[in-house]
VOKOLVEX-804841 format. One line per 10 residues: number of its first residue (from 1); for each residue x, y, z of C-alpha. Coordinates in pm, 1 decimal. Example, Ala and Ser with C-alpha at 12.3 -4.5 7.8 and 13.67 -1.06 7.14 Angstrom:
1 = 1230.0 -450.0 780.0  1367.0 -106.0 714.0;
//
This chain:
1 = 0.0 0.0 0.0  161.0 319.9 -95.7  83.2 629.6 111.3  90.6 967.0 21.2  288.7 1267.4 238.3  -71.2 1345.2 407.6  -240.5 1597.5 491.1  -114.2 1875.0 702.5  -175.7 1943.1 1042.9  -460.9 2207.4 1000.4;
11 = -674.8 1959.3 795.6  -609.6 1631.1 1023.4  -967.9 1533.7 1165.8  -946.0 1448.6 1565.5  -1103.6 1111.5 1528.4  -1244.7 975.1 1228.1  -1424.6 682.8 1288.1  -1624.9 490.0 1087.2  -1886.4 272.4 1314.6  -1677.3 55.8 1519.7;
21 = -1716.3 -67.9 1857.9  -1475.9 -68.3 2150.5  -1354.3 -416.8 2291.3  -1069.2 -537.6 2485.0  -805.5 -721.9 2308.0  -747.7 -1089.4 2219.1  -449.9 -1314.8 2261.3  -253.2 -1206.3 1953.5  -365.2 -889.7 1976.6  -200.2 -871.2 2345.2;
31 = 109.4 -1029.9 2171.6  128.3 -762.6 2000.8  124.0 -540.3 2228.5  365.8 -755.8 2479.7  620.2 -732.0 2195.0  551.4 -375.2 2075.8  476.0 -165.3 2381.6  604.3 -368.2 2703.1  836.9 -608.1 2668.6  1191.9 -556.6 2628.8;
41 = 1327.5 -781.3 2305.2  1564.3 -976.4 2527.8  1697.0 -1200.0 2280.7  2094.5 -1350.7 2357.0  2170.3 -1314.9 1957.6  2257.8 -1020.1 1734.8  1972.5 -837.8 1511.3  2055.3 -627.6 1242.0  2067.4 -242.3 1275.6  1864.9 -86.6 983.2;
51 = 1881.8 255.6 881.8  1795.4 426.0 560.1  2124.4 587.0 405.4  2050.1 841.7 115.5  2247.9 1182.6 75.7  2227.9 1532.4 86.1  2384.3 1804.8 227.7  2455.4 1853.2 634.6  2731.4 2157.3 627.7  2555.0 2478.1 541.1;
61 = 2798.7 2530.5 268.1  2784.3 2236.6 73.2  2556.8 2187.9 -219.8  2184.7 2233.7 -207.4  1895.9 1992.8 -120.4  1841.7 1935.5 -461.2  2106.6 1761.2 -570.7  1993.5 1473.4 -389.7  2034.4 1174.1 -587.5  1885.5 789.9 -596.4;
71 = 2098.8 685.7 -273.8  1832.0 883.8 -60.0  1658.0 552.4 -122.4  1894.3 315.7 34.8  1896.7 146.2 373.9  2181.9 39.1 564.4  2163.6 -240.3 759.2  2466.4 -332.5 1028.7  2457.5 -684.4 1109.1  2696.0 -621.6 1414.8;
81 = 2431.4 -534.2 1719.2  2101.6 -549.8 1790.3  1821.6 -282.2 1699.7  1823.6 41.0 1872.6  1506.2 -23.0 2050.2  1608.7 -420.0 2180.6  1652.1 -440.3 2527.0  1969.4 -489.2 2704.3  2255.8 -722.2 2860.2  2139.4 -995.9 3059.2;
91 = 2329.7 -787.7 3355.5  2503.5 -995.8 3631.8  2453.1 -1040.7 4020.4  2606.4 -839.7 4231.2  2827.1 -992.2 4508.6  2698.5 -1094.4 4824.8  2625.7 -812.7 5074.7  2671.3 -524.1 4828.8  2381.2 -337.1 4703.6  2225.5 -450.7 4403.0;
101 = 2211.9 -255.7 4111.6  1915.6 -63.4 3979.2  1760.4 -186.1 3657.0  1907.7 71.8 3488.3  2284.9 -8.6 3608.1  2212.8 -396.5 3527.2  2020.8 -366.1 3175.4  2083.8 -16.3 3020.2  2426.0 129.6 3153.4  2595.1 51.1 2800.4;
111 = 2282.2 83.1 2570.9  2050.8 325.1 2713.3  1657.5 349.2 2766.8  1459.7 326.1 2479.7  1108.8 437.4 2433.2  971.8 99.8 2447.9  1104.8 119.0 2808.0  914.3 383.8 2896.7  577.3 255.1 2698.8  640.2 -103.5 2845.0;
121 = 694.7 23.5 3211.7  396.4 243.5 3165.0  154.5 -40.9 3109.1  250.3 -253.0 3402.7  566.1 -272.6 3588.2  565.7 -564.8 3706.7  553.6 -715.0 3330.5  900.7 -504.5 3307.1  1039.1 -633.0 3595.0  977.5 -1023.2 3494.5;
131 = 1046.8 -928.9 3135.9  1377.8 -780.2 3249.7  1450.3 -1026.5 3500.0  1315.5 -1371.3 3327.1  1415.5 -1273.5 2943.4  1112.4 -1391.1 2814.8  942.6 -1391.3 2459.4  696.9 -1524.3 2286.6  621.7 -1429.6 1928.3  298.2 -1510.5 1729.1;
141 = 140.9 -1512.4 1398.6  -2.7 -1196.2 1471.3  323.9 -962.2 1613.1  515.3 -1102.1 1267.3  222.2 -978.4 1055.2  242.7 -622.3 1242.5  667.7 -645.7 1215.5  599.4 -718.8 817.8  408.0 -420.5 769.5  577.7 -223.5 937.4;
151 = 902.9 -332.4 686.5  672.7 -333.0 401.3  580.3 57.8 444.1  968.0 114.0 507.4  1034.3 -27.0 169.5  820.7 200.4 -3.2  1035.3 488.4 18.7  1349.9 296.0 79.2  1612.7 9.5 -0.9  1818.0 -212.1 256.0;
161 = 2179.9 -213.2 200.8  2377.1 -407.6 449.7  2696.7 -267.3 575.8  2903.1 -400.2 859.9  3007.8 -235.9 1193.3  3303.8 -380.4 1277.9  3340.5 -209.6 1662.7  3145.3 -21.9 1904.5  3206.2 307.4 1741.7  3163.3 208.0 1351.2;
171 = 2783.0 45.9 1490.4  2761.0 416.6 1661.7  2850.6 542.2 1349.4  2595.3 361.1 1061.4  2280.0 420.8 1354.7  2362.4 813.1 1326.5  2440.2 751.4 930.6  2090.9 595.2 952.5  1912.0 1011.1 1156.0  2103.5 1195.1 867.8;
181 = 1992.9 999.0 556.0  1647.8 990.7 658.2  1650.6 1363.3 789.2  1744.2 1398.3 456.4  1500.1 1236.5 287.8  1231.6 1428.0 470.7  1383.3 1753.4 369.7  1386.4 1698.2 24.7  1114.7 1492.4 -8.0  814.4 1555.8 269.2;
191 = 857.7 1232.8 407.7  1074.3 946.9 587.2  983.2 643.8 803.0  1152.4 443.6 1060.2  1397.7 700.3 1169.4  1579.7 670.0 1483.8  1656.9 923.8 1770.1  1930.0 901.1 2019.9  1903.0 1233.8 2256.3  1903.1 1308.6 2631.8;
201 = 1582.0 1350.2 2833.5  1553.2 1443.1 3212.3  1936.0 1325.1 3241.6  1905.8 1006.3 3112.7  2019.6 865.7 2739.4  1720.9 806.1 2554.2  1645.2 574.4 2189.9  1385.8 568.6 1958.8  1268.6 443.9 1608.9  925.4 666.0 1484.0;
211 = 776.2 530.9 1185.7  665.9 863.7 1008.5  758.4 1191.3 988.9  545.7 1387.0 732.2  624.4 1770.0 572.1  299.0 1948.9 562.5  181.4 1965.8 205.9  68.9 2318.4 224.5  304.0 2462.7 396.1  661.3 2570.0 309.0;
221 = 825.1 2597.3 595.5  564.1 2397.9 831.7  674.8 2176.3 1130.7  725.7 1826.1 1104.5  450.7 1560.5 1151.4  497.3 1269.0 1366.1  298.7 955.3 1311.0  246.6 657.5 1430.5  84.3 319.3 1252.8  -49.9 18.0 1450.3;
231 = -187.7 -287.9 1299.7  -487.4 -429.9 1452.6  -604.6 -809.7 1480.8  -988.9 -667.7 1493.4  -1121.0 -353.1 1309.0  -1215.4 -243.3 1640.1  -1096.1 50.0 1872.7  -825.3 -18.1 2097.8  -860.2 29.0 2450.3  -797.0 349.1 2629.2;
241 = -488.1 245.6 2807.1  -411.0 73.1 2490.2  -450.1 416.7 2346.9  -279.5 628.1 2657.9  14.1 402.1 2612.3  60.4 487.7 2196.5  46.8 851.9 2293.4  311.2 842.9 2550.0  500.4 692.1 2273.3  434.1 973.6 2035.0;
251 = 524.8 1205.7 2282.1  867.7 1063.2 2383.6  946.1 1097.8 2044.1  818.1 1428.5 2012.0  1039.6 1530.1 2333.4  1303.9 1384.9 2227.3  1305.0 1555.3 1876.8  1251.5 1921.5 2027.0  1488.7 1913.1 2255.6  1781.6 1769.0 1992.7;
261 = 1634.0 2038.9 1772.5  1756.5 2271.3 2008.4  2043.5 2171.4 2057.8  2030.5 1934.1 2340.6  2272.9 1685.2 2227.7  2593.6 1662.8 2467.7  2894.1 1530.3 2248.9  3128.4 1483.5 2525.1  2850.8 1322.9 2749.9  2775.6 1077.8 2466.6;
271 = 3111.3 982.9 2421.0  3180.2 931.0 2749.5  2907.3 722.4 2857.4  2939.7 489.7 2607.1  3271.9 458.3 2646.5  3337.7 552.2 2301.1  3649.7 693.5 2111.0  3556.1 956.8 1883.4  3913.2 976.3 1691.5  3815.5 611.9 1586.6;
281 = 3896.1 548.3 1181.3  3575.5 446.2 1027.8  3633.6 147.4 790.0  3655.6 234.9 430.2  3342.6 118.4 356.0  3116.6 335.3 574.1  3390.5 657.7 464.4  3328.0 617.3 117.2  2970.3 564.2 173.1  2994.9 930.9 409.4;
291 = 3121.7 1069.9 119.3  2910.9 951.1 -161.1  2607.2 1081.2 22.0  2765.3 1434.1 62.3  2937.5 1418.7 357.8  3288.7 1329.8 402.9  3355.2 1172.2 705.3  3684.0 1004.9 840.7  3621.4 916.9 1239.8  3325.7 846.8 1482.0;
301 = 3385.1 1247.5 1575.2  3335.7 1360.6 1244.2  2972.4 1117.1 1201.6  2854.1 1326.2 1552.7  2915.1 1682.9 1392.3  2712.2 1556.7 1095.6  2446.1 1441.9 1344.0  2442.9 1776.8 1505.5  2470.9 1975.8 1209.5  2153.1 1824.8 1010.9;
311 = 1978.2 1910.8 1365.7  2041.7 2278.4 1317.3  1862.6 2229.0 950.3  1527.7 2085.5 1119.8  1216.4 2248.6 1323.3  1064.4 2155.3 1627.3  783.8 1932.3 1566.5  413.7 1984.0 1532.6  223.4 1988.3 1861.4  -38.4 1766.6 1708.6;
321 = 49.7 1401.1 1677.8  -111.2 1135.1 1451.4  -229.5 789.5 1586.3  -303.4 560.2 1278.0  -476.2 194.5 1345.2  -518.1 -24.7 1055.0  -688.5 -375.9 1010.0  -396.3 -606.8 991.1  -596.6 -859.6 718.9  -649.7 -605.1 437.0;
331 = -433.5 -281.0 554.6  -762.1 -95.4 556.2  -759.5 223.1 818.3  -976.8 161.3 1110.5  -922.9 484.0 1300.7  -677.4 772.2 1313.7  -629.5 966.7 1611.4  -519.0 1307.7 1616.6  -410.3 1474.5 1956.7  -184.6 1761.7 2149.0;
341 = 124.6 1718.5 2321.8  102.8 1741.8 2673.9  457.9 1817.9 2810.0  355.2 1830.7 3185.8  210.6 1522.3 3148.0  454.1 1345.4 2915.5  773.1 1472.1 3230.6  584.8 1329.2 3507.7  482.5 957.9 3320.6  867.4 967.3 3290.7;
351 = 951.2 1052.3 3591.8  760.8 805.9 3723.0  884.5 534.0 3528.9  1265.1 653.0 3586.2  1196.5 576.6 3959.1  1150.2 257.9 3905.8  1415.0 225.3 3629.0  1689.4 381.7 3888.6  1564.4 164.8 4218.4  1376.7 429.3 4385.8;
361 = 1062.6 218.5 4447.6  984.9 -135.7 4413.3  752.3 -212.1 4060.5  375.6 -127.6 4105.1  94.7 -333.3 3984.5  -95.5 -237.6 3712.8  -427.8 -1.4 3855.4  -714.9 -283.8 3972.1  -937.5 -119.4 3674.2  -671.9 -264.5 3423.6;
371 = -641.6 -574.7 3577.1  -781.2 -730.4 3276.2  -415.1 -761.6 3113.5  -317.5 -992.0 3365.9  -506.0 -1223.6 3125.8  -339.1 -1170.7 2867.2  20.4 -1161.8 3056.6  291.8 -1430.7 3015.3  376.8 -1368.5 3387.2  32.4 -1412.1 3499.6;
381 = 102.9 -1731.2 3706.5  395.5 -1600.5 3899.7  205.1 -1247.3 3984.8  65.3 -1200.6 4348.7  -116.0 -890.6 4147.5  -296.5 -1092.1 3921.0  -679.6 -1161.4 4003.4;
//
């Protein structure tokens, strides 16, 4: 299914919904879910990194926008490390009688929170904690058809090219490769999916993965677009926690792209905490592909100006974010949600979930009116909070 850029903001109905009714979800459809908005992806093998590559120009002197060519239509894909938004190391014990780590120590000290983090702690913490602690998964028919259409929409404005990072830095270097080619794209052509953030929010190191970003059509210099497409098992409405949960999501990406918009990314802090050496020598393959796209680059240092630079060409985002839910058997829209960012609310659900994240608190239990997704919960039997 091909998409167009879509409509701008000023012309995006709240809700259009054509006669549906509400129901909770089924057991695929909470598989999906498990996979997409709680669970951490703890598997012990490597996953590819994809990224789309294309050119263009990031220094404000070099040639315009429109001398983008073809490549703005390739992917890379590093086959070194696992995807941005995976979870974490396994993490190890501490000693005896010192004091345990938080989850964030044990899981993310190397790697970082990512969104899915936040969304999965939001919609129980206890699923986190067993998630985190019991490296569970369980995929199903449905979460492969959702992961399929999601690469399916990817490929229509892109192709995969595999390139291989062959250190810490050079995988560093293709995921921020990955934020430039498709920043990019959506400069020069109103629209990019799957691109990834890597920023700083409320002191922590923060990744992310949105699936749209649309220009608005009408407007020459208009702000950015972010959307958001979920495939559902039943063309029926999600639930409203469902729902709460998808617009967290949108807004963590939203915060996160402000904020590097302004200038929020620390260079020194980034190399630092991931212990990386920014005078590294990029192989020759990833420099020559730097350079084909328009922007010469020799070491890890020079892939982070590039990053920052193509920031300073971008606008904060639009305040209004787009929900899209589609019927997984035909692709067929079901609903799309349009609503405002709330940034008081979006700091404390963080907040909240950092405490538990950093050891401050023990994990809750889900609210007793939400109970119901203790049915649908792999850790169900080993709960004292389920019903």
């Amino acid at each position: 299914m091909s998409e167009s850029h879509g409509p701008s903001a000023s012309n995006i109905n709240n809700i259009i919904v054509p006669e549906i009714s509400v129901e909770f979800v089924s057991d695929e459809e909470m598989a999906i879910i498990d996979a997409a908005l709680a669970a951490t992806r703890c598997s012990l093998t490597s996953s590819k990194i994809s990224s789309i590559c294309s050119p263009s120009q990031l220094q404000r002197n070099a040639r315009s926008l429109r001398s983008i060519t073809l490549l703005s239509k390739r992917r890379f894909s590093g086959c070194s490390a696992p995807d941005i938004e995976d979870s974490g190391d396994l993490g190890l014990s501490k000693k005896r009688n010192e004091v345990p780590e938080s989850f964030l120590e044990r899981f993310r000290k190397a790697r970082s929170l990512s969104v899915t983090d936040i969304t999965g702690t939001e919609w129980c913490e206890k699923q986190m904690e067993f998630t985190l602690l019991y490296c569970r998964k369980r995929v199903s028919k449905a979460m492969r058809a959702g992961e399929a259409r999601h690469k399916k929409l990817v490929e229509e404005v892109s192709t995969e090219v595999k390139i291989l990072g062959r250190s810490v830095e050079e995988v560093w270097a293709i995921k921020l490769i990955n934020f430039i080619t498709g920043a990019n794209q959506l400069l020069s052509e109103g629209l990019t999916r799957e691109l990834p953030l890597y920023g700083f929010i409320e002191g922590v190191w923060m990744v992310g993965v949105i699936d749209e970003i649309r220009m608005p059509i009408k407007e020459t210099h208009g702000s950015p677009i972010l959307v958001d497409t979920k495939t559902r098992v039943r063309e029926t409405l999600p639930s409203e926690s469902q729902r709460r949960n998808r617009r967290l999501q949108l807004m963590c990406y939203k915060c996160m792209w402000d904020n590097l918009a302004a200038g929020g990314f620390p260079p020194r802090q980034f190399f630092n905490y991931f212990s990386l050496n920014p005078d590294h020598v990029l192989s020759e393959e990833i420099r020559k592909s730097s350079t084909d796209a328009g922007y010469p680059a020799k070491t890890l240092e020079d892939i982070v100006t590039f990053y920052m630079n193509t920031w300073n060409m971008l606008q904060p985002t639009h305040d209004q974010l787009l929900l899209r839910y589609e019927f997984q058997k035909d692709e067929s829209l079901v609903v799309e949600e349009k609503f405002s960012y709330d940034q008081n609310w979006l700091k404390s659900q963080i907040q909240n979930c950092l405490e538990f994240w950093k050891g401050e608190r023990e994990a809750n239990y889900t609210p007793v009116e939400e109970r119901w997704k203790c049915q649908f919960c792999q850790f169900a039997r080993m709960c004292s909070g389920n019903p």
